[in-house]
SERO-77846 format. One record per atom (N, C-alpha, C): x, y, z. Coordinates in pm, whole numbers, padded with zeros to 5 digits, always signed. Layout:
XYZ ...
//
This chain:
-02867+04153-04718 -02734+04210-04698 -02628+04104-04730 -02514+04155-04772 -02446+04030-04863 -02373+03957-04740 -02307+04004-04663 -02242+03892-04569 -02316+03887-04392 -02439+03920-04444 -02495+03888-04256 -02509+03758-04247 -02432+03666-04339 -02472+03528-04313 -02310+03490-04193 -02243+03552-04228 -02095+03548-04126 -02125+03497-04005 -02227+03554-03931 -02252+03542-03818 -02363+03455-03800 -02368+03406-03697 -02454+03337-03665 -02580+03346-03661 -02686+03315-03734 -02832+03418-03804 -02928+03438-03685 -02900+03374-03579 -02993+03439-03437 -02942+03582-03402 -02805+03610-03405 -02786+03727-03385 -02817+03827-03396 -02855+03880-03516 -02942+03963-03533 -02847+04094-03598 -02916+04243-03587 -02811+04324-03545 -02749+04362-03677 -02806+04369-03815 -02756+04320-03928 -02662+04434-03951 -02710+04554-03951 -02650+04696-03964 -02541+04752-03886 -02517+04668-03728 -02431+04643-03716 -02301+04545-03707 -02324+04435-03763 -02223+04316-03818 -02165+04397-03922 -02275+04460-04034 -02182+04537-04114 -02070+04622-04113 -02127+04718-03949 -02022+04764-03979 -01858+04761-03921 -01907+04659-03851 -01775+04563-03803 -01713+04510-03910 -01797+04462-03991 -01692+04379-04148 -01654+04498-04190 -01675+04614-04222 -01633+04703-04281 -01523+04745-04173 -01495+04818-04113 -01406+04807-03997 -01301+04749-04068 -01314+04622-04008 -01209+04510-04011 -01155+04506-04199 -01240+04558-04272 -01194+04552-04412 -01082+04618-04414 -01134+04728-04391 -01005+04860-04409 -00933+04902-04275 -00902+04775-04179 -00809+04793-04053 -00887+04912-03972 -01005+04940-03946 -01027+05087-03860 -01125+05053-03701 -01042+04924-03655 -01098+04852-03617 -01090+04935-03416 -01122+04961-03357 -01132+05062-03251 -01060+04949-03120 -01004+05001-03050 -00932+04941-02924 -01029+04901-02819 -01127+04999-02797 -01251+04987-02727 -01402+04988-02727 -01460+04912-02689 -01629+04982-02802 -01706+04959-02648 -01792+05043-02672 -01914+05021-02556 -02046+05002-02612 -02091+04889-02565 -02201+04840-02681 -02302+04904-02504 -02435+04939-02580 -02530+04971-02497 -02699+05005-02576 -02782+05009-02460 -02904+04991-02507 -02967+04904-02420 -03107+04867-02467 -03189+04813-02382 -03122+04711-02277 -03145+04641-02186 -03146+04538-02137 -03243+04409-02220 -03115+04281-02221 -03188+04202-02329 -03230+04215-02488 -03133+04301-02538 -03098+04324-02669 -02981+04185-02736 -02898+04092-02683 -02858+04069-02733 -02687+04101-02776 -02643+04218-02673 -02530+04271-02670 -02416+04174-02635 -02448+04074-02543 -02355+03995-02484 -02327+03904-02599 -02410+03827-02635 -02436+03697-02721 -02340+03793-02868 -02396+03902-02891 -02304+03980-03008 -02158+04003-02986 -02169+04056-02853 -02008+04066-02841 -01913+03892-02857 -01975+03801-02814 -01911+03672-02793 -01887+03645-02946 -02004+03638-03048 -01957+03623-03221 -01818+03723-03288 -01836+03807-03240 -01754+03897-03264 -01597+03889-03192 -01593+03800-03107 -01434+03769-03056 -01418+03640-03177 -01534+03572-03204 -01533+03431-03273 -01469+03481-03430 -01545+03594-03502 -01473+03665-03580 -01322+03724-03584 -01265+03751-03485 -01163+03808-03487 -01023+03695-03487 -01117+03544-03414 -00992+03489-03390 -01028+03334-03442 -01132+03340-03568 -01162+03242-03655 -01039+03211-03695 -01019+03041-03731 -00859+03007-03786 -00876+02995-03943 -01024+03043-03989 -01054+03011-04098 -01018+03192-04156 -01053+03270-04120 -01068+03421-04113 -00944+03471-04204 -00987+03615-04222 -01055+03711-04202 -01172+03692-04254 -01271+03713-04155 -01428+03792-04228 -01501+03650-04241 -01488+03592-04204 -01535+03435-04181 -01558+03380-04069 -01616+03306-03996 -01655+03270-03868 -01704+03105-03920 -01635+03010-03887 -01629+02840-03945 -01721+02802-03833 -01730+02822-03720 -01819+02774-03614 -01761+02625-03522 -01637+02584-03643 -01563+02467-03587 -01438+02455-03550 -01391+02504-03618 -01223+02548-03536 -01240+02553-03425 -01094+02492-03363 -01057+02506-03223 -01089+02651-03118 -01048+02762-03217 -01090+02880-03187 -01222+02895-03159 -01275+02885-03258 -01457+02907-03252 -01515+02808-03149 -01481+02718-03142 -01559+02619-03014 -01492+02627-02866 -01393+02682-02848 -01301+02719-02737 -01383+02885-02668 -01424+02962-02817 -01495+03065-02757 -01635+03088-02745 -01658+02962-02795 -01825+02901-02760 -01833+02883-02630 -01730+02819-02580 -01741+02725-02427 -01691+02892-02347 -01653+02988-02431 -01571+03063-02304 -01465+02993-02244 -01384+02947-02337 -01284+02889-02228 -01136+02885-02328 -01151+02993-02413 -01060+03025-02530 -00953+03140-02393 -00814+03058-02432 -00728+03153-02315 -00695+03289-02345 -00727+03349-02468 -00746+03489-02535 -00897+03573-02492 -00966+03462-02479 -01108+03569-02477 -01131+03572-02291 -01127+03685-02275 -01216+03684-02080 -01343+03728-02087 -01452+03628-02014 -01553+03723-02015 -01570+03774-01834 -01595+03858-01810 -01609+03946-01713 -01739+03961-01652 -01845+03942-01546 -01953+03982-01557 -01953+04003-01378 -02087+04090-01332 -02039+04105-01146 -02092+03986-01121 -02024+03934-00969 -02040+03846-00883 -02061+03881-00723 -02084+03822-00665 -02100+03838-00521 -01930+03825-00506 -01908+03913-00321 -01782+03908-00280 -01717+03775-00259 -01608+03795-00205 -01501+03622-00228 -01577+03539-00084 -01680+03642+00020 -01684+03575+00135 -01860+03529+00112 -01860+03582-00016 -02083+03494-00046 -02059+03391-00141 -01963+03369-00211 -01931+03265-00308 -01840+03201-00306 -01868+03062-00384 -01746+02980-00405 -01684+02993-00541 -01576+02921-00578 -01545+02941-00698 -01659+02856-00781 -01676+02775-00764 -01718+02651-00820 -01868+02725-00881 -01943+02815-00831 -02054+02907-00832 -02029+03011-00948 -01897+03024-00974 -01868+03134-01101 -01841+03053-01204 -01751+02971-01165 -01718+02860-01310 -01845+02816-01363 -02000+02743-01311 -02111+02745-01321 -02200+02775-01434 -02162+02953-01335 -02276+03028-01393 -02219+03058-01561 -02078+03094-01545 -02043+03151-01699 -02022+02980-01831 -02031+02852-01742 -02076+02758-01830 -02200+02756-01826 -02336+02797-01777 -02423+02794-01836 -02474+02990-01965 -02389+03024-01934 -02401+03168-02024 -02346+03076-02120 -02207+03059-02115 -02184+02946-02253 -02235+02875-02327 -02356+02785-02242 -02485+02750-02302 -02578+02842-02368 -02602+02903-02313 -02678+03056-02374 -02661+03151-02358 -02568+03239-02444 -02553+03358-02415 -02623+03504-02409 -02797+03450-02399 -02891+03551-02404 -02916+03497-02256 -02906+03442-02183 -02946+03431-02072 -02901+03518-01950 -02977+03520-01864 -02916+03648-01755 -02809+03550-01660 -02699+03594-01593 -02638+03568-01493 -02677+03585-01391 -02729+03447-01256 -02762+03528-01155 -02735+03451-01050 -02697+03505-00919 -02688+03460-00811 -02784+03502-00712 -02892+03442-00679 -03022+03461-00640 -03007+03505-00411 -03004+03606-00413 -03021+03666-00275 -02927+03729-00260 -02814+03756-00347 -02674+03814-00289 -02655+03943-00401 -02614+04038-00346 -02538+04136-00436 -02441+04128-00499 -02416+04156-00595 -02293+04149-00726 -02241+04272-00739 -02120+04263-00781 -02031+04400-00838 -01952+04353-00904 -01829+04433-01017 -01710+04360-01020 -01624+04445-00965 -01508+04372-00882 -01465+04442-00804 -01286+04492-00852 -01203+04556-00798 -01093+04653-00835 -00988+04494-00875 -01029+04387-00810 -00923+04264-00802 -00953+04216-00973 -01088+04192-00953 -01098+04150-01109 -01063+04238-01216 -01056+04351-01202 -01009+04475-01327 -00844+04410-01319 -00768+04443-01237 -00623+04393-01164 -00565+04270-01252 -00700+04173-01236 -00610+04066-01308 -00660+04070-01432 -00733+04186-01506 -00730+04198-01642 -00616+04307-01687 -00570+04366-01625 -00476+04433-01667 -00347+04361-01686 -00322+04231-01543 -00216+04153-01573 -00213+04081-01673 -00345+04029-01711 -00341+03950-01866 -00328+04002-01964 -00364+04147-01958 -00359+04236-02066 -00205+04278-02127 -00110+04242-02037 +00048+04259-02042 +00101+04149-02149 +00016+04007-02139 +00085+03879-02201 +00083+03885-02353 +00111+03810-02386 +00116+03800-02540 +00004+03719-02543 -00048+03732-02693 -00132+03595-02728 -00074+03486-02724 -00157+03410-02670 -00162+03288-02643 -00183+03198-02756 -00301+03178-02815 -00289+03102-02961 -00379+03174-03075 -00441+03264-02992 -00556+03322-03098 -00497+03493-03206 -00556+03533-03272 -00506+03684-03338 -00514+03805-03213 -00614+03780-03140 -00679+03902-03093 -00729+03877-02954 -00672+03936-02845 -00741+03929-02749 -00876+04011-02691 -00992+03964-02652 -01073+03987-02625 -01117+03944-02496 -01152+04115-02456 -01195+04098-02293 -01347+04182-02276 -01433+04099-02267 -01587+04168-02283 -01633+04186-02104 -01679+04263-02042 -01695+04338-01990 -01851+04341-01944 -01937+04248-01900 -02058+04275-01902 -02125+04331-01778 -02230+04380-01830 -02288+04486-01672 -02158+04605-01635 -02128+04629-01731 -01939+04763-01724 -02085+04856-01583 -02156+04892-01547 -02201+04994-01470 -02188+04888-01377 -02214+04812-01307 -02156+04737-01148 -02046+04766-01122 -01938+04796-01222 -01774+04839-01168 -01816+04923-01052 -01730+04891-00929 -01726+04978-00859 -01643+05094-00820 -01661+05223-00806 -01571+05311-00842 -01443+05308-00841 -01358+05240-00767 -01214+05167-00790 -01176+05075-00921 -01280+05001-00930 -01255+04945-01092 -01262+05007-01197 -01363+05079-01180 -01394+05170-01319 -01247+05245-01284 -01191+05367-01234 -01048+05399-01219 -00945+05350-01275 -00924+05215-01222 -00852+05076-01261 -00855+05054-01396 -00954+05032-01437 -00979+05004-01601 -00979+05145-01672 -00997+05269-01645 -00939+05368-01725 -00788+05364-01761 -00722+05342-01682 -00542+05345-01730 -00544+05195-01812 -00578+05130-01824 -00610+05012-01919 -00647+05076-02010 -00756+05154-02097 -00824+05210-02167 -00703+05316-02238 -00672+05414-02129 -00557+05474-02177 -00435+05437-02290 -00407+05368-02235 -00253+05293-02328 -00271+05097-02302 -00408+05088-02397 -00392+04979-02431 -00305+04899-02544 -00284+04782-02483 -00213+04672-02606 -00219+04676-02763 -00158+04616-02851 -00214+04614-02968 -00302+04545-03010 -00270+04446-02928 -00331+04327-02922 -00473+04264-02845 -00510+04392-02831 -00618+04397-02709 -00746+04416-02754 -00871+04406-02782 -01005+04456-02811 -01064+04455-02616 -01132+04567-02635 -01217+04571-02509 -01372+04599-02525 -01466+04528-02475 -01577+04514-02478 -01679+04570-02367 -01724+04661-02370 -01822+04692-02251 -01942+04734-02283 -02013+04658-02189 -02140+04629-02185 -02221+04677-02124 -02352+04752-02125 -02409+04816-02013 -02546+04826-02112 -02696+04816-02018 -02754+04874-02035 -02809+05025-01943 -02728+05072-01912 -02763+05181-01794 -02591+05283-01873 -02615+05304-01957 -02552+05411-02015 -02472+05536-01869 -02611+05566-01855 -02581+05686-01769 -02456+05670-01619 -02486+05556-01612 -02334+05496-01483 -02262+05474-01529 -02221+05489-01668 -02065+05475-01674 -01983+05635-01693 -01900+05632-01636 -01801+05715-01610 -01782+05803-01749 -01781+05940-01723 -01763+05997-01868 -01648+05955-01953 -01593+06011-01808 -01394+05959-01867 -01371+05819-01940 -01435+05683-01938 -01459+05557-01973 -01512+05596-02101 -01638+05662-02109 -01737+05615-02259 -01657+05768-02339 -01554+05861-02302 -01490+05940-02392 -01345+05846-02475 -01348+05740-02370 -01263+05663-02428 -01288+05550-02537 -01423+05470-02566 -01421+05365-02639 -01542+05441-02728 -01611+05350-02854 -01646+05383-02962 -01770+05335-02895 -01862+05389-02911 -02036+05369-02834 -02057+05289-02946 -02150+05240-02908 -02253+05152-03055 -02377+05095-02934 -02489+05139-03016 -02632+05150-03005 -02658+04981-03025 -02746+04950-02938 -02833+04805-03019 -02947+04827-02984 -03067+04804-03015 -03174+04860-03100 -03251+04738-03034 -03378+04772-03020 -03450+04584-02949 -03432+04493-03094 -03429+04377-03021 -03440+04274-03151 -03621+04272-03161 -03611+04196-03306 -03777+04199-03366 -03795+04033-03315 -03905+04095-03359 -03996+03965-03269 -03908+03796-03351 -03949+03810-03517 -03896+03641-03529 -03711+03637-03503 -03683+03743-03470 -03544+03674-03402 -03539+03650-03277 -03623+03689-03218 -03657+03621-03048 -03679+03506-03088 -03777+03467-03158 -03867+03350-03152 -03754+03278-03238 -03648+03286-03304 -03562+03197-03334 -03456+03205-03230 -03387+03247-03174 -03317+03281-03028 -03361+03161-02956 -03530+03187-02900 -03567+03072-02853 -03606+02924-02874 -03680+02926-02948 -03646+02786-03037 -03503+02733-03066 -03421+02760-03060 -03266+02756-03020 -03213+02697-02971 -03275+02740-02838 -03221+02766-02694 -03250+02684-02597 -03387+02697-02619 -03516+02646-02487 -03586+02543-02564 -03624+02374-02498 -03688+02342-02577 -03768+02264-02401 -03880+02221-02412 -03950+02291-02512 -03999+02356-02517 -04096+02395-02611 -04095+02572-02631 -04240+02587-02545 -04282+02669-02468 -04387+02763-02417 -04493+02737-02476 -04611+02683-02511 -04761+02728-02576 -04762+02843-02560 -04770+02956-02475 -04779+03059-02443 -04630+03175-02506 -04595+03122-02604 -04430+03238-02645 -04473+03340-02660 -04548+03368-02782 -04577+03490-02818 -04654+03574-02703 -04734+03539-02624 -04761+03636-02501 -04629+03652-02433 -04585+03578-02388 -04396+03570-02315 -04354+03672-02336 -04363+03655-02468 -04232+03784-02537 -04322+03925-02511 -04465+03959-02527 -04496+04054-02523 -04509+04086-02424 -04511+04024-02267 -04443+04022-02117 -04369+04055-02112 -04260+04051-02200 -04087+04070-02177 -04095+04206-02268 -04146+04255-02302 -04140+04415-02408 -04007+04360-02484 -04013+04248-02552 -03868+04225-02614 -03728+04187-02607 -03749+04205-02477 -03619+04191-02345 -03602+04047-02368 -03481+03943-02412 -03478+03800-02440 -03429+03754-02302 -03365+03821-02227 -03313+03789-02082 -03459+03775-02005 -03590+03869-02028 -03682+03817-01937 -03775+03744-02009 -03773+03748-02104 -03830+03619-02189 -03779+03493-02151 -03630+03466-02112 -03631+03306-02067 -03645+03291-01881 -03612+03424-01854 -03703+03426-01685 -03809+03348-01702 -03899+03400-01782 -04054+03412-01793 -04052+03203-01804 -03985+03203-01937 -03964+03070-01931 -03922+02964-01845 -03819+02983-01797 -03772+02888-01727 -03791+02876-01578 -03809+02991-01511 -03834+03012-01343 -04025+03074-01346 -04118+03048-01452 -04227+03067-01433 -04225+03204-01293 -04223+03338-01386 -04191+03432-01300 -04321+03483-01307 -04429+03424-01385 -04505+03500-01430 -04634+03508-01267 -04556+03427-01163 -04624+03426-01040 -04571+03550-01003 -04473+03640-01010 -04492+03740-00963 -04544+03884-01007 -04619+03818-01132 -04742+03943-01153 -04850+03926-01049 -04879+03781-01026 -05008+03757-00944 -04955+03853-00825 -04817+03827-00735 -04811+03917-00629 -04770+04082-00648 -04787+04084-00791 -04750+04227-00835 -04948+04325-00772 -05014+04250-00907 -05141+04271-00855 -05170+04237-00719 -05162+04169-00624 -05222+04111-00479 -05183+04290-00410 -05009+04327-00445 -04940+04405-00381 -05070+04545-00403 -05092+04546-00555 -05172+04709-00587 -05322+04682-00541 -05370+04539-00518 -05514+04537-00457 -05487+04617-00293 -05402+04526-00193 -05364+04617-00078 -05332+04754-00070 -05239+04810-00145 -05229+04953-00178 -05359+05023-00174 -05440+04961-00276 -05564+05052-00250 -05657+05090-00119 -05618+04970-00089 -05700+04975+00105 -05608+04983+00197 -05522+05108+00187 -05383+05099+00257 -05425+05167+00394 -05552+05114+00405 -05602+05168+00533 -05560+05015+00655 -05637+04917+00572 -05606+04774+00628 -05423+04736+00619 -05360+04830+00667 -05205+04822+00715 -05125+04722+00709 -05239+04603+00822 -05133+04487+00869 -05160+04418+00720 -05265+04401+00628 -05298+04323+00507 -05146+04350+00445 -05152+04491+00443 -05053+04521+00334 -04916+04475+00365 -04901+04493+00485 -04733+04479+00575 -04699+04293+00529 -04810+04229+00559 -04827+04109+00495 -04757+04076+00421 -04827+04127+00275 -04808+04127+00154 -04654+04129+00142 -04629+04286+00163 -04462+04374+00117 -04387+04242+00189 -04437+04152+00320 -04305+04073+00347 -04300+03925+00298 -04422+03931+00254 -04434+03793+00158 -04336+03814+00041 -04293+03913-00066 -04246+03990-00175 -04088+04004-00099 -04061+04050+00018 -03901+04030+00034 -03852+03967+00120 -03912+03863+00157 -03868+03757+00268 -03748+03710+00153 -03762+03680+00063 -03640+03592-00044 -03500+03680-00028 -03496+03790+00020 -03440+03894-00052 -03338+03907-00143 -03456+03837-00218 -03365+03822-00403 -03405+03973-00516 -03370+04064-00470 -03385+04184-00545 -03459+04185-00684 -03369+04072-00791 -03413+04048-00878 -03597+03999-00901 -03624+03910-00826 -03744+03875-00795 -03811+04005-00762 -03776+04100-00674 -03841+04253-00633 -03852+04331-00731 -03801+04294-00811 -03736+04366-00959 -03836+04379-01067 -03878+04212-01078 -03976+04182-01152 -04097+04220-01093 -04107+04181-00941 -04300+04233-00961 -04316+04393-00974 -04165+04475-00929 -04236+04636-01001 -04245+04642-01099 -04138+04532-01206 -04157+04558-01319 -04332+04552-01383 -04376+04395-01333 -04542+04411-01390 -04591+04527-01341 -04587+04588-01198 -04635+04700-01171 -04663+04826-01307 -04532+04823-01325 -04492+04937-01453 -04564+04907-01541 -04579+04783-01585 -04624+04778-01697 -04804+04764-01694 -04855+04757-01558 -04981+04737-01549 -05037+04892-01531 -04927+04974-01501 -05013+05162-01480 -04986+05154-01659 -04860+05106-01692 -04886+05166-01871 -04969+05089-01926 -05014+05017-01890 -05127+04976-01994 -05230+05032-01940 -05276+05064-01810 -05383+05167-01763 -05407+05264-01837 -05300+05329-01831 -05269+05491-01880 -05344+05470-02036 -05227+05355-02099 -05265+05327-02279 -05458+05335-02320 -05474+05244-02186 -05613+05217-02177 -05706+05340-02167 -05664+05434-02137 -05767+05525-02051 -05748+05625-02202 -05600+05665-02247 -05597+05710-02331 -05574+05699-02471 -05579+05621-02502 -05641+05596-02652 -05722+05448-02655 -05739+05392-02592 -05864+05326-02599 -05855+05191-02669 -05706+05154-02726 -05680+05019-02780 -05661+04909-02689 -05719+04774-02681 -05652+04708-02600 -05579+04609-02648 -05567+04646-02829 -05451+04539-02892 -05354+04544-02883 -05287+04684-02822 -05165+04762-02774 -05136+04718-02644 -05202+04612-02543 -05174+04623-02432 -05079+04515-02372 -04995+04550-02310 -04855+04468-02300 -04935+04323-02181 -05023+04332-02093 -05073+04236-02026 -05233+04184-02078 -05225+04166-02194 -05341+04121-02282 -05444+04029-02213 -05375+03958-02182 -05481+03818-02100 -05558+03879-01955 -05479+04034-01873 -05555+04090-01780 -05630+04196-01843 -05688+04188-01953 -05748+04330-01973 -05896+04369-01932 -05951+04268-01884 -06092+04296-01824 -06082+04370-01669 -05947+04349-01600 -05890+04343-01468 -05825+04499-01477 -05773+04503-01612 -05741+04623-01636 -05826+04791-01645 -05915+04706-01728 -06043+04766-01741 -06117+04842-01631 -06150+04705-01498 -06205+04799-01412 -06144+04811-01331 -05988+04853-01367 -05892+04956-01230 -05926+05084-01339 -05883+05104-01437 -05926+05219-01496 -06041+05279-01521 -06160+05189-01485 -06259+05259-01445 -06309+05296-01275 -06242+05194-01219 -06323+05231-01068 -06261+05355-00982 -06092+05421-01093 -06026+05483-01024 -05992+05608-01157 -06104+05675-01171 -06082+05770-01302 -05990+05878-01243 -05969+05973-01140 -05881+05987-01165 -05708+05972-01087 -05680+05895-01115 -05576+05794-01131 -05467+05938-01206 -05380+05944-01129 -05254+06015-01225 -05102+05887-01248 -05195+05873-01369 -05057+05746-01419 -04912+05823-01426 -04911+05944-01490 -04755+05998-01492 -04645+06021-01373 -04770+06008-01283 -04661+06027-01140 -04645+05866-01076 -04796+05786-01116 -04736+05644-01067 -04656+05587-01142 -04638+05615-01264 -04535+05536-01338 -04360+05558-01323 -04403+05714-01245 -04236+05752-01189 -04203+05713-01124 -04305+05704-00996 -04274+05617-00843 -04250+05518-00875 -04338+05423-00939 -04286+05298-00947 -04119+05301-01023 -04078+05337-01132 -03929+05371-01136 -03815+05464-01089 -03855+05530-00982 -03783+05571-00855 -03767+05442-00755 -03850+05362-00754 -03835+05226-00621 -03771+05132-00718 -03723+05131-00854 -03660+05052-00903 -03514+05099-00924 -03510+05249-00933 -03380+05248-00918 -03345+05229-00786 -03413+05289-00665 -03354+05260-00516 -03312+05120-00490 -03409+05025-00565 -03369+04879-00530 -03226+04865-00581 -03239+04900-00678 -03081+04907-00809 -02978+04940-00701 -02969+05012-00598 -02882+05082-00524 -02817+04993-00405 -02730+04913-00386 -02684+04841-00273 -02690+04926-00119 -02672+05027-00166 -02645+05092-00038 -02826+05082+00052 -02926+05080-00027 -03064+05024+00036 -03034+04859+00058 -03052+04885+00204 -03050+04745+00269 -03165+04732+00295 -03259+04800+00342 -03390+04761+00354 -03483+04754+00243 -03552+04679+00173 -03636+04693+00057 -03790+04696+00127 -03813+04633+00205 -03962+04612+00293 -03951+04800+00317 -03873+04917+00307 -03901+05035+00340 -03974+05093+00226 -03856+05006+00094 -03893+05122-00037 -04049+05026-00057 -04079+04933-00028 -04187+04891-00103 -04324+04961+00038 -04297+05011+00108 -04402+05063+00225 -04404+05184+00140 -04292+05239+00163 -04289+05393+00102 -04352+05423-00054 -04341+05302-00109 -04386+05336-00250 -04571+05293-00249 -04553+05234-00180 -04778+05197-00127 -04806+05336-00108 -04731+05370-00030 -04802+05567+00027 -04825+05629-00067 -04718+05614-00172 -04701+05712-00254 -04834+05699-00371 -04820+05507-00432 -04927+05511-00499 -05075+05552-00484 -05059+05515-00332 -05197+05515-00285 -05274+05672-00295 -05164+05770-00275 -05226+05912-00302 -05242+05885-00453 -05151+05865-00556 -05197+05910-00693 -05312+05826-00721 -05307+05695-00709 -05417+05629-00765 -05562+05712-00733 -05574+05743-00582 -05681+05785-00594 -05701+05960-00616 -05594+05996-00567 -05542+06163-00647 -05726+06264-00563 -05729+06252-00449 -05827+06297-00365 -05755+06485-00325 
//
């Protein structure tokens, strides 16, 4: 493609860089866009090149990587560009904890944001003081840019808040929102900005992403990535916080399930898993969960195990799908993503309930008596 070199070649996304240069060729350039799709596609890190494009000093349609501009919106700290992402309330954090986290996103902008035991939102104050900035003039750059990440944490006052923003925005304004959870954002919001799809990235742009990024690199990448179904946000989990211990308590959790007769074993277990109560961490071992009934299921029904997303357990795999024939994977694979959206839900304060409640549940399908 003649100008996917513009951007920065980890990015990826080629089909759509295009059609941003095209856009921007013939001025049809949209006030608002809502980029969405998987989690760990790469949306964030895209949206950040794309302010770098708009307010290159070398530009139009050029991105120098050295200008004041371009390295000001490398660091995130360009007084035109805001990036936005949820945080815990003003009474679980310090400032010093946000400035932090968005200099290490600055470092990598495929990396996840996280504040480990506390709940995040963004709240009606932070929309507030994007609307007040949204009043100013530019500052030194062409184009202001305000990206928007995790846009579904708004909480229903913000999202509100940021519709009359949306309404009768600036000229001078681009707005960026980010979501992989499509379905929580507000109709009234996504009738307002231009959707755009991102698509998983392929494997050697992970593996250049990371080599990048992370050094040094994993012996183990290419299993990583096929852990992460592609996802580059849990690909450097996987990497950097060795998460891959909470498959071991993913499995420990579905060995107890099965003998959910031995109670206190299990009660054990579920409080070993949320004593942290770092959600995210809860997050991940349903996630192996999920992915250990779909490779069951894959297993049982068509019979490949080159297809199987936990490759290195497939003997383990093997004889759960045989010692438990019939096993109804379509209903455990729901439960298990019914207890992931409940976790998703702040308003569940107890997680030691959903993870009891979801043992019951497996425990009938697995063995489906």
């Amino acid at each position: 493609m003649k100008d996917k070199n513009i951007f920065n070649e980890e990015i990826g996304h080629f089909e759509i860089q295009e059609r941003f240069l095209q856009s921007i060729r013939f001025n049809r350039l949209s006030h608002a866009y809502l980029f969405y799709g998987n989690e760990g596609v790469g949306k964030e890190a895209f949206a950040i090149e794309l302010a770098k494009l708009l307010n290159c000093e070398k530009g139009p349609l050029y991105i120098c990587q050295k200008c004041s501009s371009c390295v000001k919106i490398n660091h995130l700290q360009h007084p035109d560009l805001k990036f936005v992402f949820p945080f815990p309330g003003a009474n679980q954090v310090k400032s010093d904890e946000i400035s932090d986290a968005l200099a290490l996103k600055a470092q990598n902008p495929f990396r996840r944001i996280v504040f480990p035991g506390k709940n995040t939102f963004i709240s009606i104050d932070t929309i507030r003081e994007l609307k007040q900035e949204a009043r100013y003039k530019l500052y030194e750059g062409k184009k202001k840019v305000f990206i928007i990440s995790e846009a579904d944490e708004m909480r229903p006052e913000a999202a509100n808040a940021l519709l009359k923003l949306l309404e009768e925005p600036p000229d001078n304004l681009m707005l960026i929102l980010i979501t992989s959870r499509l379905h929580r954002i507000l109709p009234t919001i996504r009738s307002r900005c231009q959707l755009i799809y991102f698509p998983p990235l392929e494997n050697d742009v992970i593996l250049r992403i990371i080599k990048k990024y992370h050094t040094p690199l994993s012996e183990n990448l290419s299993h990583i990535i096929r852990l992460a179904l592609k996802n580059i946000k849990l690909a450097f989990d996987f990497i950097e916080d060795n998460v891959l211990d909470k498959r071991e308590q993913s499995i420990e959790y579905l060995r107890k399930v099965v003998v959910i007769q031995k109670s206190h074993d299990l009660m054990s277990e579920i409080e070993k898993m949320t004593m942290s109560k770092d959600r995210r961490e809860m997050r991940l071992i349903l996630f192996f969960l999920l992915t250990w009934f779909r490779d069951a299921y894959h297993l049982k029904t068509k019979g490949r195990e080159a297809s199987l997303i936990n490759l290195d357990k497939e003997s383990n795999i093997k004889g759960f799908v045989h010692g438990y024939p019939k096993a109804d994977y379509q209903n455990l694979i729901n439960e298990v993503q019914k207890a992931m959206k409940d976790l998703e839900d702040p308003r569940n304060l107890n997680p030691t309930l959903i993870f009891t409640n979801l043992a019951i549940k497996l425990n009938k399908f697995i063995k489906n008596n």
